[in-house]
N, C-alpha and C positions, 0 to 999 in steps of 0.2 A: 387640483387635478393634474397639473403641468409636474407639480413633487413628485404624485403617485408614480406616472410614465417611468420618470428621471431613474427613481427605484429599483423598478423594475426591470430597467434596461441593464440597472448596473449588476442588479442578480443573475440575471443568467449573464452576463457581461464576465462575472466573475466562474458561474457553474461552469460555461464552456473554457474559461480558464483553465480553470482546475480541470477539468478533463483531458485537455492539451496538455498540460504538466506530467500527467500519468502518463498519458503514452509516451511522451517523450522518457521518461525515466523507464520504464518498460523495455524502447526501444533500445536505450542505451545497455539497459544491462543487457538484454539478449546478444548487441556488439559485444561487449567485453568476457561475453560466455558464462554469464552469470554469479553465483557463489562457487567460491571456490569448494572444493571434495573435500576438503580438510575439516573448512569451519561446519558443515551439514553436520558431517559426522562425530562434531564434538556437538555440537545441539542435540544429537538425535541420543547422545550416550548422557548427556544433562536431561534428558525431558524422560532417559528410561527410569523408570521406577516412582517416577513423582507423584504421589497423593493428590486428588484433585477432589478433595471431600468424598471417597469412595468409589473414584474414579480412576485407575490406572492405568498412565499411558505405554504404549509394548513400544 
C-alpha cells in the first residue's frame, strides 16, 4: 500500500514538473521575442506545396 502512495506522489511529482518546464520555456521565448521572421518564413515557403496524402498546405 505504502509503494502504491510512493507512485503516485511521484507522478504527479513529475506531471506538475513537466508543466513548470513549459511555462518556463514559454515564458522564456516570449523574453527573447520569439522566432525569428526569417526562420517562420523559410518554414512557411518549405511546408508551401507539400503533399500530405491529398492534402495541400497554402
Amino acid at each position: 500500500m505504502e509503494s502504491d502512495v510512493f507512485s503516485v506522489f511521484w507522478l504527479l511529482a513529475a506531471f506538475v514538473a513537466g508543466g513548470l518546464c513549459g511555462v518556463l520555456v514559454m515564458a522564456l521565448m516570449t523574453l527573447s521575442g520569439g522566432l525569428p521572421k526569417r526562420s517562420t518564413r523559410a518554414l512557411q515557403s518549405e511546408l508551401r506545396g507539400l503533399d500530405l496524402g491529398g492534402t495541400t498546405i497554402v
